[in-house]
TORRO-284458 format. One record per atom (N, C-alpha, C): residue number from 1; residue in one letter; atom name; x, y, z. Coordinates in steps of 0.05 Angstrom, whole numbers, plus 5000, padded with zeros to 4 digits. Layout:
N
(NUM,'A','CA',(X,Y,Z))
...
// end
This chain:
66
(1,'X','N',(2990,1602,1822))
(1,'X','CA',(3003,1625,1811))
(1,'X','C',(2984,1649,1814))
(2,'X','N',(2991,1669,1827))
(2,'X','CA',(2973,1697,1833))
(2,'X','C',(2966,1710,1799))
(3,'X','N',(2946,1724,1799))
(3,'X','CA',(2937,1732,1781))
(3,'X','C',(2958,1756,1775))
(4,'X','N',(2956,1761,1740))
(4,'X','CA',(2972,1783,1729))
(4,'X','C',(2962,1802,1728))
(5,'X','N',(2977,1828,1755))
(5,'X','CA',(2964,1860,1753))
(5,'X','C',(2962,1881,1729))
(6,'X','N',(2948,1885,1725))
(6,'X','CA',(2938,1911,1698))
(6,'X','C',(2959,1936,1698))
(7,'X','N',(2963,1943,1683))
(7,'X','CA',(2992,1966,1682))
(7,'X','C',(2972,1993,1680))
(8,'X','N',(2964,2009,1695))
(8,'X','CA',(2945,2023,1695))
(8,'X','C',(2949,2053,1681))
(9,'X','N',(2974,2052,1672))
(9,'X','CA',(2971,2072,1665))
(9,'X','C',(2977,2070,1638))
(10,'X','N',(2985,2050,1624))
(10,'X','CA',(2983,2034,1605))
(10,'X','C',(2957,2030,1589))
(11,'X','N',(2932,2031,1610))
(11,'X','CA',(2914,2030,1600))
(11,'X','C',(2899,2059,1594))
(12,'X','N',(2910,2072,1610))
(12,'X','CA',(2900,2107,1604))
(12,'X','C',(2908,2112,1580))
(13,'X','N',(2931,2107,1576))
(13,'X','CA',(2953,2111,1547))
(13,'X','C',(2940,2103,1523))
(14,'X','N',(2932,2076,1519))
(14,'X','CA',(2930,2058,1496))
(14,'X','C',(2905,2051,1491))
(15,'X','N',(2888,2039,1466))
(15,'X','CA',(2877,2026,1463))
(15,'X','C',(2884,1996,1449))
(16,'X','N',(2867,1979,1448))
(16,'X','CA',(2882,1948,1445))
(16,'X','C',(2853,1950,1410))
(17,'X','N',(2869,1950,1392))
(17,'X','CA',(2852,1942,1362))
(17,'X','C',(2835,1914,1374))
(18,'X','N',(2815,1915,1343))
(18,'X','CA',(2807,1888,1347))
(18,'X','C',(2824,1862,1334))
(19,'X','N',(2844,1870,1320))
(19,'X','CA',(2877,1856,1309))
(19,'X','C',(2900,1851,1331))
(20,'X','N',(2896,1871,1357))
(20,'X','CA',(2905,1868,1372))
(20,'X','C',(2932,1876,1366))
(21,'X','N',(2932,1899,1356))
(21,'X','CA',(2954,1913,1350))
(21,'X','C',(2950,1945,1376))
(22,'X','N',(2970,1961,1384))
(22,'X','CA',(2964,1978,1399))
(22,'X','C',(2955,2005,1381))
(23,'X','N',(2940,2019,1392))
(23,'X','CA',(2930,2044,1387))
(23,'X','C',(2945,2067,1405))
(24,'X','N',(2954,2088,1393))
(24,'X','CA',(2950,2113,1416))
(24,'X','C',(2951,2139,1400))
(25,'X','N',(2955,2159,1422))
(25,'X','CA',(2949,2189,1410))
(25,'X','C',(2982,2196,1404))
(26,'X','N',(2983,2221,1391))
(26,'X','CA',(3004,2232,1377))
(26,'X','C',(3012,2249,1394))
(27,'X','N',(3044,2245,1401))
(27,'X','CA',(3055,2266,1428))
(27,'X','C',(3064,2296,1411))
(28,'X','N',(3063,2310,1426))
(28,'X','CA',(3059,2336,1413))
(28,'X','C',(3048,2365,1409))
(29,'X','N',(3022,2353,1424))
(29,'X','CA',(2996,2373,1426))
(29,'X','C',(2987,2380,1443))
(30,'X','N',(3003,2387,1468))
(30,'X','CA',(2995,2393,1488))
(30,'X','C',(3008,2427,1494))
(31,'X','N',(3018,2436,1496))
(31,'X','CA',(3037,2461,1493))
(31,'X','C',(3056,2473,1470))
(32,'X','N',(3058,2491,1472))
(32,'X','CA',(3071,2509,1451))
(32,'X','C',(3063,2509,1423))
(33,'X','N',(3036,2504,1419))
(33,'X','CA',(3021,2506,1393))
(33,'X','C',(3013,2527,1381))
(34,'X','N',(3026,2552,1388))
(34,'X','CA',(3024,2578,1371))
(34,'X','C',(3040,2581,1347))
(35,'X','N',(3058,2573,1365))
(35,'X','CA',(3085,2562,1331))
(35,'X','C',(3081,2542,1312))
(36,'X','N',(3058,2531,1326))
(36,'X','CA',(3060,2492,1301))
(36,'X','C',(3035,2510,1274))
(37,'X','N',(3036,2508,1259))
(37,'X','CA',(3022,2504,1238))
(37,'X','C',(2999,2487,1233))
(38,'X','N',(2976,2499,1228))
(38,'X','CA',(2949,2490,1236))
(38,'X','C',(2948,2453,1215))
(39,'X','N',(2973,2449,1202))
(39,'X','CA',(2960,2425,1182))
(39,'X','C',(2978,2412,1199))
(40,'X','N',(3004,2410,1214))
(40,'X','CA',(3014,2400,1235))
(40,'X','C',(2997,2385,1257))
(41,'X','N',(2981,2410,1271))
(41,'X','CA',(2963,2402,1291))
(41,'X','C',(2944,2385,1282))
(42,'X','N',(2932,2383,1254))
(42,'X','CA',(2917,2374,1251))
(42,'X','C',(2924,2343,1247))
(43,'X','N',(2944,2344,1234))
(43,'X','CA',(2962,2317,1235))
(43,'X','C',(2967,2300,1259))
(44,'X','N',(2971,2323,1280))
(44,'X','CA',(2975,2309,1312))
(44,'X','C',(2953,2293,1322))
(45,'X','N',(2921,2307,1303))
(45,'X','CA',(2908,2298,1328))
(45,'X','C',(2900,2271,1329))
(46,'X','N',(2908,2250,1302))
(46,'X','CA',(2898,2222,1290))
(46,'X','C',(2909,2204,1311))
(47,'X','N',(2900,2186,1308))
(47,'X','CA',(2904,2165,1324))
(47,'X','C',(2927,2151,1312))
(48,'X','N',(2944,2131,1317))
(48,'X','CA',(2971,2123,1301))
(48,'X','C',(2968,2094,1310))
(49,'X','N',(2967,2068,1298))
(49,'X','CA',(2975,2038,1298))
(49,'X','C',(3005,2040,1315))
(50,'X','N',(3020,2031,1331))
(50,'X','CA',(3035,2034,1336))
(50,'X','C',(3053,2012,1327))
(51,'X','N',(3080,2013,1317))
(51,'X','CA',(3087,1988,1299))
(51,'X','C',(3119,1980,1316))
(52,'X','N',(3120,1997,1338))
(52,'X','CA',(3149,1993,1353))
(52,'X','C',(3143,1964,1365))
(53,'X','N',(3166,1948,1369))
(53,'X','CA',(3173,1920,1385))
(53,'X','C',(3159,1923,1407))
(54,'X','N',(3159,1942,1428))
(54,'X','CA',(3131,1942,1447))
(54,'X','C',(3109,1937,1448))
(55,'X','N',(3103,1939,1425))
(55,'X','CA',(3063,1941,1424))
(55,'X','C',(3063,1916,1440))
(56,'X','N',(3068,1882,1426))
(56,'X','CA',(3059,1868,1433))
(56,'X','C',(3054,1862,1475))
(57,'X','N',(3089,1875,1479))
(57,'X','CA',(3092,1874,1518))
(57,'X','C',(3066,1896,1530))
(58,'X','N',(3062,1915,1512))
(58,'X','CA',(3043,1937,1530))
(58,'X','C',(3011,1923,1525))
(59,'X','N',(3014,1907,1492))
(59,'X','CA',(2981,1888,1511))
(59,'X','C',(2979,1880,1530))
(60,'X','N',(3001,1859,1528))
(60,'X','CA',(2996,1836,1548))
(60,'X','C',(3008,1841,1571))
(61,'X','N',(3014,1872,1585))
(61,'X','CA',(3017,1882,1613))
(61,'X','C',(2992,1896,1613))
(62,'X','N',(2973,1907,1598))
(62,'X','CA',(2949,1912,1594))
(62,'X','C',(2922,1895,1604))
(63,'X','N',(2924,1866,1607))
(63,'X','CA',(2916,1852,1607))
(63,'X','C',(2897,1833,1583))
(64,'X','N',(2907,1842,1560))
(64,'X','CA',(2885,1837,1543))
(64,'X','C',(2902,1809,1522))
(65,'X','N',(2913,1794,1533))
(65,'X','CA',(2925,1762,1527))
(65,'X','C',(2902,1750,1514))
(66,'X','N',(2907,1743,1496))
(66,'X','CA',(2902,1722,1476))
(66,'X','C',(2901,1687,1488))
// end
């Protein structure tokens, strides 16, 4: 069986916890931030657990299987 390729952009995206739950950044903060309100932005910039039915497929296309 050939080895399983890394989803690379998957990995730009995410980080993998040490629970092995997914990590990522908050969409939002890239443009039109004159209008957002500075406790908004500040809100955007945290990192977020990600709790959607995905997380588990974007590890393990990540390569990081258990």
């Amino acid at each position: 069986m050939p080895k399983m390729k890394t989803h690379k952009s998957s990995v730009k995206r995410f980080r993998v916890s040490a629970n092995g739950k997914l990590k990522r950044r908050q969409a939002g903060k890239k443009h039109l931030n004159s209008k957002k309100r500075t406790k908004r932005k500040r809100h955007l910039r945290s990192v977020v657990t990600d709790k959607s039915r995905l997380g588990p497929k974007y590890v393990e296309m990540m390569g990081q299987v258990k």
